[in-house]
SEFI-343637 format. One line per 4 residues: their letters; for each residue x, y, z of N, C-alpha, C. Coordinates in pm, 1 decimal. Layout:
BEGIN
a	X Y Z X Y Z X Y Z | ...
***
This chain:
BEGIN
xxxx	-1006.0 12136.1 -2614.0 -1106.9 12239.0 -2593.7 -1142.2 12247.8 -2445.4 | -1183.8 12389.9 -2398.6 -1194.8 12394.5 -2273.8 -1376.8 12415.1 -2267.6 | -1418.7 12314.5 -2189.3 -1598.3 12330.4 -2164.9 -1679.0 12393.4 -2094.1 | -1693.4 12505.3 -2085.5 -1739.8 12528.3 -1959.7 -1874.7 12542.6 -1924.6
xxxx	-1949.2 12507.0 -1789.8 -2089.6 12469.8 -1793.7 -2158.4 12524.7 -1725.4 | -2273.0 12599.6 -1732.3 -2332.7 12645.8 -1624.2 -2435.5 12503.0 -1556.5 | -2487.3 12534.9 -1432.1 -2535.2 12411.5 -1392.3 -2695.4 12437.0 -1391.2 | -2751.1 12529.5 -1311.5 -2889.1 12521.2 -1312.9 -2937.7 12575.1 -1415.8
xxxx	-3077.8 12479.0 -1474.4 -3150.3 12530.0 -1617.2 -3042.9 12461.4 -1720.3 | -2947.3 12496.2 -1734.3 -2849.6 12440.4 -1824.6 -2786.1 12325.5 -1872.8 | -2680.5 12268.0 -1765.8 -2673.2 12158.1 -1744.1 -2744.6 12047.0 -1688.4 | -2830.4 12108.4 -1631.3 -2902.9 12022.1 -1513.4 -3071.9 12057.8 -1564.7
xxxx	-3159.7 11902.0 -1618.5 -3312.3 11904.2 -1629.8 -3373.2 12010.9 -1544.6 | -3471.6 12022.6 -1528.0 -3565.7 12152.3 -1451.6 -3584.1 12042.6 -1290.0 | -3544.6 11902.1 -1280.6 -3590.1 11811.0 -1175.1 -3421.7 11856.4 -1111.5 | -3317.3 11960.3 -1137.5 -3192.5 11957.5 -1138.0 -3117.9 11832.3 -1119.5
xxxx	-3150.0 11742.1 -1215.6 -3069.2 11625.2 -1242.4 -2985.8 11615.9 -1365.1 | -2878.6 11531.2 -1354.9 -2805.6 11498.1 -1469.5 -2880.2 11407.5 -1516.3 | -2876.6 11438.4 -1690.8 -2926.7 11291.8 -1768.0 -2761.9 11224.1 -1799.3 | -2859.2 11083.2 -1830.3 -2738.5 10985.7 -1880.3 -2648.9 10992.7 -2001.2
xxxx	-2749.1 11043.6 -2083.7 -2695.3 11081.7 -2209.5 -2571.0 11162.5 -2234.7 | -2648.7 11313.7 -2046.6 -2531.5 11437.8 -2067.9 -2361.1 11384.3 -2026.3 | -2439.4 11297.2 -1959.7 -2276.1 11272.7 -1853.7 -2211.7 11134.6 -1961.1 | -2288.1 11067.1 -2032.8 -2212.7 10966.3 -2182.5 -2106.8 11115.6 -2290.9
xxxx	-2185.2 11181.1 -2319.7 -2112.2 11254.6 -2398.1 -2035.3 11351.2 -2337.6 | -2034.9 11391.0 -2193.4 -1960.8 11464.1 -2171.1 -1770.8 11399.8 -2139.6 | -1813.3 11212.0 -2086.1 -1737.3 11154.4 -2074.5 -1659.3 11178.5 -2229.8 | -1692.3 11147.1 -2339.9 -1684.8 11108.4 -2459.3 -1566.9 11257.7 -2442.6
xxxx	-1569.1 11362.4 -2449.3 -1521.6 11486.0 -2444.9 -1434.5 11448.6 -2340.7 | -1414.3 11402.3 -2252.7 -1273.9 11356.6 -2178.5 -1186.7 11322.5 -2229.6 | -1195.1 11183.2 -2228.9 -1175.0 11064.0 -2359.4 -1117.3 11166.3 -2501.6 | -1120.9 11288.6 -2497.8 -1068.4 11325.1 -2644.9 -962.3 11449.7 -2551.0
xxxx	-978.1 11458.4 -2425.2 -860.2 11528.6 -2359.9 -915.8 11675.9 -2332.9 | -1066.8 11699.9 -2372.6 -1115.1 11866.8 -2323.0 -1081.4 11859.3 -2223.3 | -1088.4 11965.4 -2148.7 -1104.1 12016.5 -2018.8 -1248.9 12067.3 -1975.1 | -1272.5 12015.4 -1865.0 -1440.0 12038.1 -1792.6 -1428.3 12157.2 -1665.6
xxxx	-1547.0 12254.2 -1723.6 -1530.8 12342.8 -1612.3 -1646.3 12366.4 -1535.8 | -1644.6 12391.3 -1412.1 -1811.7 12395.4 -1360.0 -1801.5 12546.8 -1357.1 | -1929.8 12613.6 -1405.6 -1935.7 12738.0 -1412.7 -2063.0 12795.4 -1296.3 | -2083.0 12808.1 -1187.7 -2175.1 12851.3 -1133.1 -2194.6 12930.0 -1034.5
xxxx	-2295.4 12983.7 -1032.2 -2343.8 13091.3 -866.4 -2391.5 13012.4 -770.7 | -2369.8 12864.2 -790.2 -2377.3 12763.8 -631.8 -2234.9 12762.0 -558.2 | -2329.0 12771.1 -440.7 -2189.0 12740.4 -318.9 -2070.6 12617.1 -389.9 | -1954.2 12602.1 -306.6 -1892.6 12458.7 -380.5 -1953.5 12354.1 -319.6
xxxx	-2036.2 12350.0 -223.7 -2087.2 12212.8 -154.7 -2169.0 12207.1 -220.3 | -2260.3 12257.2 -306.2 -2401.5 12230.2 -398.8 -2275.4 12234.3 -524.4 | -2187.6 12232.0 -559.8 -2116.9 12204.5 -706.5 -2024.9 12067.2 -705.5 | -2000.7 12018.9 -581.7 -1880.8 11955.8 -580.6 -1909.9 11772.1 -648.8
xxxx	-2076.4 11715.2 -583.1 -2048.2 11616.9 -641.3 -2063.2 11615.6 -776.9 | -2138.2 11686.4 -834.7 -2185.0 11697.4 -981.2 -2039.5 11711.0 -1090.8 | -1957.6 11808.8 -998.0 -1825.5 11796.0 -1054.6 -1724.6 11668.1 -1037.8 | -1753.9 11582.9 -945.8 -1686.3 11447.1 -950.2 -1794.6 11340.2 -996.4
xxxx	-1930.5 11345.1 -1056.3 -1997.8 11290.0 -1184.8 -1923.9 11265.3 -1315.8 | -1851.9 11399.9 -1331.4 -1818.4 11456.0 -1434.6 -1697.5 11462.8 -1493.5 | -1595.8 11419.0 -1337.1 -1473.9 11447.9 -1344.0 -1392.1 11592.8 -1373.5 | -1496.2 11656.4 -1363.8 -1422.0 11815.7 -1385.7 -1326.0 11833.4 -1349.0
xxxx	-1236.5 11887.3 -1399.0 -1109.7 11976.8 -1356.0 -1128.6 12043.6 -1270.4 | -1204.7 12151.6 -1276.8 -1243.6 12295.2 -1229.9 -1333.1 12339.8 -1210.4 | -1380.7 12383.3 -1080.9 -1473.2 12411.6 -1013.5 -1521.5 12590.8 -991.5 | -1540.2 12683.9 -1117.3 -1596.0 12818.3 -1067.7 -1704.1 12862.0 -1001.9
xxxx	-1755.3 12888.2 -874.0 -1823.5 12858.9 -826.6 -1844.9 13024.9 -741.1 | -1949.6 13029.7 -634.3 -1991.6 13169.2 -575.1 -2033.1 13318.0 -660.7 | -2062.6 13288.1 -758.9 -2041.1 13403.2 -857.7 -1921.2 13444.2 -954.1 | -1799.4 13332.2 -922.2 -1679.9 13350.8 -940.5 -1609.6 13439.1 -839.6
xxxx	-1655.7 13408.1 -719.8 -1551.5 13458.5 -642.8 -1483.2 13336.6 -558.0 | -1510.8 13206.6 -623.8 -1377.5 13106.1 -549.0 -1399.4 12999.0 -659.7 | -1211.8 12988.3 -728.8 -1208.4 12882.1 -825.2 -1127.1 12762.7 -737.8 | -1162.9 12667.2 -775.8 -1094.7 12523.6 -703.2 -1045.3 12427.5 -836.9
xxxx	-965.8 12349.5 -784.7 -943.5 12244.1 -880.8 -997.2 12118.3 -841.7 | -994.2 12016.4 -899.4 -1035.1 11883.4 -885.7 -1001.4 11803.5 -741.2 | -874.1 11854.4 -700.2 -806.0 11814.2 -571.5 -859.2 11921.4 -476.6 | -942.6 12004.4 -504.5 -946.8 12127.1 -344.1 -858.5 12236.7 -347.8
xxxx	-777.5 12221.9 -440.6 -659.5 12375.6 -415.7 -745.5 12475.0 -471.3 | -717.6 12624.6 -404.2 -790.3 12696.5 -401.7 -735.2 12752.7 -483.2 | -783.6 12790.6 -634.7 -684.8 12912.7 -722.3 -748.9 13060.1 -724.9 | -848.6 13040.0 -651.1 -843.7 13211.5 -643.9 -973.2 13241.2 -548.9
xxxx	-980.6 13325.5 -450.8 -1102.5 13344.6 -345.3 -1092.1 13496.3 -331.2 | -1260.9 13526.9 -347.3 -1279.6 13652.3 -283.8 -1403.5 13685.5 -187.9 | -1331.7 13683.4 -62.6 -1478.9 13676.1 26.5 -1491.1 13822.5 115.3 | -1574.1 13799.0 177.7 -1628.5 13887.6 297.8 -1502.8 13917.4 387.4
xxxx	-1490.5 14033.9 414.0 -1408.4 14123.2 518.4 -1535.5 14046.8 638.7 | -1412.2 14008.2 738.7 -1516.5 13951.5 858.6 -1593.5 14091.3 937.9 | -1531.4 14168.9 975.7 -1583.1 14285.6 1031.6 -1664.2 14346.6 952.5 | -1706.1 14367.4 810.1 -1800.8 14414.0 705.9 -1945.2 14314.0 697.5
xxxx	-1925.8 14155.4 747.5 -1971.8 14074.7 758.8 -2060.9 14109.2 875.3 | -1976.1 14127.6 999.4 -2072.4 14112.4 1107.3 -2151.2 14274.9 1133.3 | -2100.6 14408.7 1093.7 -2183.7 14503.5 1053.3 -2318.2 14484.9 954.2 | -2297.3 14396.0 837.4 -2419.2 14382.2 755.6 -2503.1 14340.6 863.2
xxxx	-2430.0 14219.6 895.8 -2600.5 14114.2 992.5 -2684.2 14246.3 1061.1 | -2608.5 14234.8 1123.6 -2621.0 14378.0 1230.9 -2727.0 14495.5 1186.2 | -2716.0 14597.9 1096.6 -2790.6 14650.4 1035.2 -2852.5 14655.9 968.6 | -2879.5 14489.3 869.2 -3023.9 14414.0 796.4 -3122.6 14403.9 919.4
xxxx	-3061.3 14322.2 1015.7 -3143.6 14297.5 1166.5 -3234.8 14423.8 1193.2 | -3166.0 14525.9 1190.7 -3205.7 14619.2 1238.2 -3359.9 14665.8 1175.9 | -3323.0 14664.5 1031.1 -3455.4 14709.1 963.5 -3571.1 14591.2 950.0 | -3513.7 14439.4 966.3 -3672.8 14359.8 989.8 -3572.3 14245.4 1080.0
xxxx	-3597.5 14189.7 1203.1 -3496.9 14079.3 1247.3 -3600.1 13945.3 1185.8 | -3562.5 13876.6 1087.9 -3620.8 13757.1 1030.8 -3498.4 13680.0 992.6 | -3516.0 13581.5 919.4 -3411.7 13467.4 941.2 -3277.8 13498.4 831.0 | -3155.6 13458.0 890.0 -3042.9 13472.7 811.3 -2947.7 13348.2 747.9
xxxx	-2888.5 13367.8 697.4 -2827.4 13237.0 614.1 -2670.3 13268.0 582.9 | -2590.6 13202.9 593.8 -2426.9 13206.1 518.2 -2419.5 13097.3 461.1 | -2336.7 13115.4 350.7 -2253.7 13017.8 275.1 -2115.0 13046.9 276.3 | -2002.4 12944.7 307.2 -1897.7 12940.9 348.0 -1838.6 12827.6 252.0
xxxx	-1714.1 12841.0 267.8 -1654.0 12762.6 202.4 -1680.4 12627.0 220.5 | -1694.7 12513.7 329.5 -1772.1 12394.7 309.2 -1853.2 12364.8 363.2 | -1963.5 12466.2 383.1 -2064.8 12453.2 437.0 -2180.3 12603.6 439.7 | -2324.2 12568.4 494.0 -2391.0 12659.2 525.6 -2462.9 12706.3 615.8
xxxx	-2532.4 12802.3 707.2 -2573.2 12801.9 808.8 -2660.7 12923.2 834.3 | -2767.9 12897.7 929.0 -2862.2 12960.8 926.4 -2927.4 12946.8 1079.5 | -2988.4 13079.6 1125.7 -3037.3 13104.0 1263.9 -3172.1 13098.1 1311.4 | -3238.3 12979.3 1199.5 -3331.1 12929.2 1190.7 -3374.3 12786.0 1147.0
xxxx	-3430.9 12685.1 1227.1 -3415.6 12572.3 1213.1 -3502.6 12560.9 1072.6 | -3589.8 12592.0 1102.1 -3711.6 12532.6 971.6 -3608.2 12571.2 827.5 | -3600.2 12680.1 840.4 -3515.6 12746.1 711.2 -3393.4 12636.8 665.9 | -3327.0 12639.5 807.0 -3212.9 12578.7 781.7 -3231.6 12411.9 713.9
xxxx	-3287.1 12373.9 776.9 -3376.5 12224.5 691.1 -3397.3 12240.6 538.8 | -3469.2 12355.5 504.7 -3524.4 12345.6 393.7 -3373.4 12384.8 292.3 | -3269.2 12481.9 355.2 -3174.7 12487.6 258.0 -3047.0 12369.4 282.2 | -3076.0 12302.3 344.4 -2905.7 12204.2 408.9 -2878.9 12271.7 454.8
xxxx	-2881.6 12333.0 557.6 -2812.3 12442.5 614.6 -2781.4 12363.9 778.7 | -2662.0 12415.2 851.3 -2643.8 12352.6 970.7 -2729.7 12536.8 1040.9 | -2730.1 12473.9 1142.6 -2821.6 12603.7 1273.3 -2719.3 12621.4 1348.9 | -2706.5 12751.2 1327.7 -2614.2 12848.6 1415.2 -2656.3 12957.2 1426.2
xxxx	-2655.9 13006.7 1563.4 -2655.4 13183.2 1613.6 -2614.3 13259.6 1521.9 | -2643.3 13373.5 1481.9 -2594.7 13445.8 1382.9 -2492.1 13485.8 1411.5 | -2465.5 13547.8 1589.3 -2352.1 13589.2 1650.4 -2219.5 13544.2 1618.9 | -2206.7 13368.4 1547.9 -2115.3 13303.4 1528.7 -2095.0 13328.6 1368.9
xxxx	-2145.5 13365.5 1342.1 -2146.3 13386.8 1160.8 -1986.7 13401.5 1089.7 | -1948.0 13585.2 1183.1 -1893.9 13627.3 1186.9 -1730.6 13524.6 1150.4 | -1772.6 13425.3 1246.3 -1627.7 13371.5 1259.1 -1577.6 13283.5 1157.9 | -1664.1 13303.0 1008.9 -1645.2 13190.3 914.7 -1653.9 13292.8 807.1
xxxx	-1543.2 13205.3 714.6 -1478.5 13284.3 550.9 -1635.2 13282.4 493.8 | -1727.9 13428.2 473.0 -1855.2 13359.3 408.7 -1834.7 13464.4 289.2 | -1904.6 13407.3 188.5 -1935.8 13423.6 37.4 -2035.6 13430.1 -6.7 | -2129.1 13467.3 85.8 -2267.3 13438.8 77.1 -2356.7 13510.4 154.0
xxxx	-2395.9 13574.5 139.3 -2551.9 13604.5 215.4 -2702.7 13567.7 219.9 | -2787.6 13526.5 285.2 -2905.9 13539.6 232.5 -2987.9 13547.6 336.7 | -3097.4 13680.1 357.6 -3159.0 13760.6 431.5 -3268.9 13738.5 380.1 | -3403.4 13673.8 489.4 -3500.4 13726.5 482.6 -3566.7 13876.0 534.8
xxxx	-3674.8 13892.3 416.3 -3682.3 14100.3 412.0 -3844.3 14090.2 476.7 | -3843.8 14206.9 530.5 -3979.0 14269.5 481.8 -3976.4 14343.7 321.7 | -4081.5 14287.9 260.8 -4037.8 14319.6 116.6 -4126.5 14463.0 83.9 | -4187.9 14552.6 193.4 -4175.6 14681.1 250.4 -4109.1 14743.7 185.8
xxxx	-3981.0 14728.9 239.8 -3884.2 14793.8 273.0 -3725.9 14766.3 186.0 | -3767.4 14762.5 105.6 -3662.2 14721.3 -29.3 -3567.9 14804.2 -46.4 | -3632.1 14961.8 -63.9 -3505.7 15089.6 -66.6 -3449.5 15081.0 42.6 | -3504.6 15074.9 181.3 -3425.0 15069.1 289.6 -3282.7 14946.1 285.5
xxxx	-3325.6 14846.6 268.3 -3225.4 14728.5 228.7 -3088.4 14777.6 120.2 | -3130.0 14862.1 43.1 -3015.2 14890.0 -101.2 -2943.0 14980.3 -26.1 | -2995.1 15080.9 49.4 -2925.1 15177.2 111.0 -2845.2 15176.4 223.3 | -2861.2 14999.9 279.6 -2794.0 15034.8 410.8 -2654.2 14886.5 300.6
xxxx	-2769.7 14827.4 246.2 -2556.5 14715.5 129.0 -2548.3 14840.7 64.0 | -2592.5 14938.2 25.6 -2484.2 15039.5 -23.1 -2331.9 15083.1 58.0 | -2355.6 15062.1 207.7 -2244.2 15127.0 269.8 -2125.0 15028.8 269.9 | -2170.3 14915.2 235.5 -2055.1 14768.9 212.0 -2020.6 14738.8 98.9
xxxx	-1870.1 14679.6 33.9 -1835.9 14631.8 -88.9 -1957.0 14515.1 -108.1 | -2022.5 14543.3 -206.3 -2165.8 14421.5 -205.1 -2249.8 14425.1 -301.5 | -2247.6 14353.5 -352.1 -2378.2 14380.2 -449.3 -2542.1 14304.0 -356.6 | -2623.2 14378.2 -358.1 -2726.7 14268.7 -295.5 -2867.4 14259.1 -473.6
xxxx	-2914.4 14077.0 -416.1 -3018.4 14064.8 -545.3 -3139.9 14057.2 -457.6 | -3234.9 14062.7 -532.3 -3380.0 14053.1 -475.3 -3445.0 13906.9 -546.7 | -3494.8 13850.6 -454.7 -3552.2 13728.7 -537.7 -3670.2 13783.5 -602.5 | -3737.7 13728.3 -656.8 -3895.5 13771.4 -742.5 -4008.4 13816.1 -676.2
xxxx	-4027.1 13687.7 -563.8 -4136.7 13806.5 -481.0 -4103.7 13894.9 -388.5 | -3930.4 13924.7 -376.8 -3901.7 14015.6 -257.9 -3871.4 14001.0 -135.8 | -3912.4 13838.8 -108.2 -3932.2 13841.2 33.1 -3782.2 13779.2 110.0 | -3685.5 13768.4 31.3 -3548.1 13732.5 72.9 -3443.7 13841.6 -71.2
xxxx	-3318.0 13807.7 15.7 -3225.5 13849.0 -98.2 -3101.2 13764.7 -53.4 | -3016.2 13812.9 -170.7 -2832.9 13726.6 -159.7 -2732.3 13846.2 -199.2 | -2653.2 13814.7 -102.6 -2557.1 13941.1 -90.6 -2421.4 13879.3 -127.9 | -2343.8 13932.0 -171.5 -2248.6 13878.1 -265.5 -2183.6 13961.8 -263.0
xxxx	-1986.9 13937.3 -220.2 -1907.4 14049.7 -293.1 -1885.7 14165.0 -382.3 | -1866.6 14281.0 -416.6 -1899.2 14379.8 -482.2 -1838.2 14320.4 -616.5 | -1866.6 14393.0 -739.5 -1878.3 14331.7 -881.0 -1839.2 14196.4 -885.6 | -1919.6 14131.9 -834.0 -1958.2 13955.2 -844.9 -1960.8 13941.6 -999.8
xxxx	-1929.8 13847.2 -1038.9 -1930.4 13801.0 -1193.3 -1832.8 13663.3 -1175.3 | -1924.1 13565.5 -1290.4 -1879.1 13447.2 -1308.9 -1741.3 13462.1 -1405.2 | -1750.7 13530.3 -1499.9 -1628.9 13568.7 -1548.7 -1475.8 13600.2 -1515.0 | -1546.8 13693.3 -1380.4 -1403.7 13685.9 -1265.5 -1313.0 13560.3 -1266.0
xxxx	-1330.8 13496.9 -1209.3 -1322.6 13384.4 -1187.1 -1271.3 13266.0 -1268.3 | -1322.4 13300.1 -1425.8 -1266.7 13225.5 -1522.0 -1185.1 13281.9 -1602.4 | -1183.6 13392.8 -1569.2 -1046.9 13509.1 -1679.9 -952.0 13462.4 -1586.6 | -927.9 13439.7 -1466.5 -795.4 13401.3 -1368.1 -786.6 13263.0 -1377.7
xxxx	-889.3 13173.9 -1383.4 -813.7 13009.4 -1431.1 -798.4 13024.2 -1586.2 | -844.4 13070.3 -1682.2 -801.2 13076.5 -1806.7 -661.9 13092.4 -1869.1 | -579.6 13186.1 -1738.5 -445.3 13247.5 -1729.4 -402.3 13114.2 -1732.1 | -428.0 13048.2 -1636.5 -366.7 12933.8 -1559.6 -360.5 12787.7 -1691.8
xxxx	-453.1 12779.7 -1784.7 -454.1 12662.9 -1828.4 -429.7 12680.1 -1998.5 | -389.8 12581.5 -2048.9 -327.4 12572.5 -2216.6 -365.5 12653.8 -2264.5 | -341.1 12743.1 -2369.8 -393.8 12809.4 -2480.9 -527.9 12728.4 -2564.0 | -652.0 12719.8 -2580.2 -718.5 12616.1 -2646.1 -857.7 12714.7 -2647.6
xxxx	-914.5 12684.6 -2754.4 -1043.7 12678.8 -2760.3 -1125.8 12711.2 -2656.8 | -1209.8 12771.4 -2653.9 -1332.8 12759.3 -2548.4 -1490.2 12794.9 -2576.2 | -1553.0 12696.1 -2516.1 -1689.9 12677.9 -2537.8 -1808.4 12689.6 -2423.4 | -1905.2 12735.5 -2423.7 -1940.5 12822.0 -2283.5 -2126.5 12754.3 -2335.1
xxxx	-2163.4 12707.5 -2207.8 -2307.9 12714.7 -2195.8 -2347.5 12794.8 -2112.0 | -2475.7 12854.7 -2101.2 -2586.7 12976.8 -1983.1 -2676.3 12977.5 -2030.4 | -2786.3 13034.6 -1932.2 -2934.4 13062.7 -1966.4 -2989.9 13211.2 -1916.8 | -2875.4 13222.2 -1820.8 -2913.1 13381.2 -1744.3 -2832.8 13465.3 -1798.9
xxxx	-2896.5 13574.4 -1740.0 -2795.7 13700.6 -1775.3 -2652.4 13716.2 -1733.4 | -2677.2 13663.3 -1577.2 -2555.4 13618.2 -1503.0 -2433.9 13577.1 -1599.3 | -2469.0 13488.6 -1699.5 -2392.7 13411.9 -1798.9 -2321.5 13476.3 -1922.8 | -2386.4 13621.0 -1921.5 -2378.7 13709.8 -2086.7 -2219.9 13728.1 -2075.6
xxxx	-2153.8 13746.6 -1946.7 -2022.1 13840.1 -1980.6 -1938.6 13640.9 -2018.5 | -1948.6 13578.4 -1941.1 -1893.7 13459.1 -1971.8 -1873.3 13427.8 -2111.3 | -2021.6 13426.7 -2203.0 -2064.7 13375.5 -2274.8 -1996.7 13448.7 -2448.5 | -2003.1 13648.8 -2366.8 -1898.5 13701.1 -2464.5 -1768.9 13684.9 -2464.8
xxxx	-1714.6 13643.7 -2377.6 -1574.9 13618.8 -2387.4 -1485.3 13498.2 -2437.4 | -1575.5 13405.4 -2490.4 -1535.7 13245.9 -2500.7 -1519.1 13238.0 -2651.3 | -1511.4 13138.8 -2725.0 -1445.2 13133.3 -2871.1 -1586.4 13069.5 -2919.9 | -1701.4 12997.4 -2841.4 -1809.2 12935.1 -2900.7 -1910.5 12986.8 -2758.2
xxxx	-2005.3 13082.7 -2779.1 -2082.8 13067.3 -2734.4 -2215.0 13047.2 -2753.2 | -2291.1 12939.5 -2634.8 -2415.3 12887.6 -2629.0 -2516.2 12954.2 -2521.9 | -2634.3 12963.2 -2554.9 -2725.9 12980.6 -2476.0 -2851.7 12841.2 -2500.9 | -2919.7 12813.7 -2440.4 -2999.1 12725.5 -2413.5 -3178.3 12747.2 -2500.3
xxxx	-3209.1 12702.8 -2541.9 -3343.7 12743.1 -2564.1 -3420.2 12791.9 -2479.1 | -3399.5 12765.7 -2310.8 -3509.4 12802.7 -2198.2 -3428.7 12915.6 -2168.3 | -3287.0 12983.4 -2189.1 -3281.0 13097.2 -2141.5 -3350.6 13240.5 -2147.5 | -3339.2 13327.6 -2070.8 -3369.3 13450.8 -2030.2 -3398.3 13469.0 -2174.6
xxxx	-3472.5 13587.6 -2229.7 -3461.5 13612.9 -2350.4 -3376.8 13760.3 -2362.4 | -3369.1 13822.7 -2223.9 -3221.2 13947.4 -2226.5 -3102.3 13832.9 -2268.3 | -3102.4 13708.0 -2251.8 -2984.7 13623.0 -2290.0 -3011.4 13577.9 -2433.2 | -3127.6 13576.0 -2458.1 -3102.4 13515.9 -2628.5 -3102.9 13673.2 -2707.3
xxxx	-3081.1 13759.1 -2687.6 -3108.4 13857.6 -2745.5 -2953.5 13901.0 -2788.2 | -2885.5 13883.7 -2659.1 -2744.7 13892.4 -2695.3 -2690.8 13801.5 -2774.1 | -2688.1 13630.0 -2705.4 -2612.8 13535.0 -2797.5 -2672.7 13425.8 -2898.6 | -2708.6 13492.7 -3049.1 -2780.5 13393.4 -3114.3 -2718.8 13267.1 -3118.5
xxxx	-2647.0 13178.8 -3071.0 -2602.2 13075.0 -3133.2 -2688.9 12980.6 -2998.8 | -2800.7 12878.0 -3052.9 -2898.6 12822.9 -2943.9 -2890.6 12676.5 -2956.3 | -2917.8 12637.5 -2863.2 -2888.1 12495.0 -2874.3 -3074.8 12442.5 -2814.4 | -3118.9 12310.7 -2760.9 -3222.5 12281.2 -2732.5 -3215.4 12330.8 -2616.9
xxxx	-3339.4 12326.1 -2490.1 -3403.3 12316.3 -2386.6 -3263.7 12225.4 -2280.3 | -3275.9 12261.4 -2166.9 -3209.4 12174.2 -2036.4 -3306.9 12069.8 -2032.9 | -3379.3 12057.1 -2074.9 -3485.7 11895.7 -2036.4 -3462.1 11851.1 -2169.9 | -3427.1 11886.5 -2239.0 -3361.6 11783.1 -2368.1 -3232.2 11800.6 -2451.1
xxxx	-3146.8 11804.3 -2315.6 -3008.0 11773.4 -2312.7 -2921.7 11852.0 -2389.2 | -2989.7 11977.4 -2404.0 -2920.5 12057.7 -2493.0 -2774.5 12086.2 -2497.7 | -2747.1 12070.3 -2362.2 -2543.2 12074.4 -2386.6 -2512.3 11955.5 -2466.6 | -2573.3 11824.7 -2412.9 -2514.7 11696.8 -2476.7 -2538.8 11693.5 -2607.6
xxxx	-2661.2 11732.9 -2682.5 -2713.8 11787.5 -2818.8 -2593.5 11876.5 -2910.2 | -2585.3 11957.5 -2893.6 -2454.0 12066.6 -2920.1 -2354.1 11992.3 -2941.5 | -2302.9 11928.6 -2844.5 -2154.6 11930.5 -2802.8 -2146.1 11757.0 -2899.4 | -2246.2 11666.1 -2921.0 -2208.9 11563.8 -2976.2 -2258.0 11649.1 -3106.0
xxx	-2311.2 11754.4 -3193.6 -2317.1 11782.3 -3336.3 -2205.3 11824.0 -3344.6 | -2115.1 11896.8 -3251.6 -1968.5 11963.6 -3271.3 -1864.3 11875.2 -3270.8 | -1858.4 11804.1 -3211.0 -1722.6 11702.0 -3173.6 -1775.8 11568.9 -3274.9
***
């Protein structure tokens, strides 16, 4: 069987820690020869040790726009046109100049120290941005000026999100989806079974496409609305719950 996991809310307590229990039974699911997949909208440097906790195979990661394997080979990337890259900075700047952020393939960076602290982020000029594979955006807004923001990532392949209170967003390759990402390693690996955890919406197209899908008790309720099949809460181990009543 192939596992695949989302990490925040899901796999991971609300303290985003692994319990002992999850990572006993997920071992246990080795040990019987599944395959482990990390399913997430974290960079791979926020996925990578959790996936060698775990021993994962496979690492889907950025929205599904870069799958990795256990060794680092890259099976599939879709990033930023560098010249589309350094136009965005450029004309977000324009409408509020406040602090900016990339995520790159092993690493992240930001043109603000305090910021950069608070996300791991290394401090770099934005000017240098440009010169790195990024997969990532994240712009602080005047939250003003929101239509202005949609209208100027309208002119770029991009989807942009708004956080809750507005006051930042994340810009992401155009039709971003975690699914991407796992319909192209799916090609790649045995014919078998598959079993899918999520809590977001982010998770719905994943979650329809798999042979068992789960949603979490703490998910979205646009997510329980779609997939009745529920397992407990992320603070009480609900993948490990599931997956030892199934196996």
């Amino acid at each position: 069987m192939i596992i695949i996991l989302d990490l925040d809310f899901t796999l991971l307590n609300s303290q985003g820690l692994l319990s002992e229990k999850t990572i006993d039974i997920l071992k246990k699911c080795k040990q019987r020869g599944d395959i482990i997949v990390i399913n997430s909208s974290r960079s791979l440097i926020r996925t990578i040790e959790i996936a060698k906790k775990l021993d994962a195979e496979y690492i889907n990661c950025f929205h599904g726009n870069l799958v990795v394997d256990k060794n680092g080979k890259i099976l599939h990337s879709n990033k930023f046109n560098l010249k589309d890259a350094g136009n965005l900075i450029a004309d977000f700047q324009k409408i509020y100049r406040g602090w900016v952020g990339i995520e790159t393939l092993d690493s992240a960076y930001c043109n603000d120290s305090n910021m950069a602290k608070k996300i791991g982020a290394i401090v770099a000029p934005e000017e240098e941005f440009a010169s790195h594979d990024i997969y990532k955006f994240i712009f602080q807004l005047d939250k003003d000026k929101k239509e202005e923001y949609i209208k100027v990532a309208s002119k770029y392949p991009c989807e942009i999100n708004f956080n809750r209170e507005g006051v930042f967003c994340t810009i992401v390759p155009k039709d971003s989806n975690k699914w991407n990402g796992l319909e192209i390693l799916l090609k790649l690996l045995p014919k078998d079974k598959t079993i899918a955890f999520g809590d977001e919406i982010t998770d719905l197209k994943t979650l329809q496409n798999v042979n068992i899908p789960v949603a979490m008790e703490n998910s979205t309720e646009d997510l329980k609305r779609e997939i009745k099949t529920c397992t407990l809460s992320n603070d009480e181990d609900g993948v490990a719950y599931f997956l030892e009543q199934l196996l």
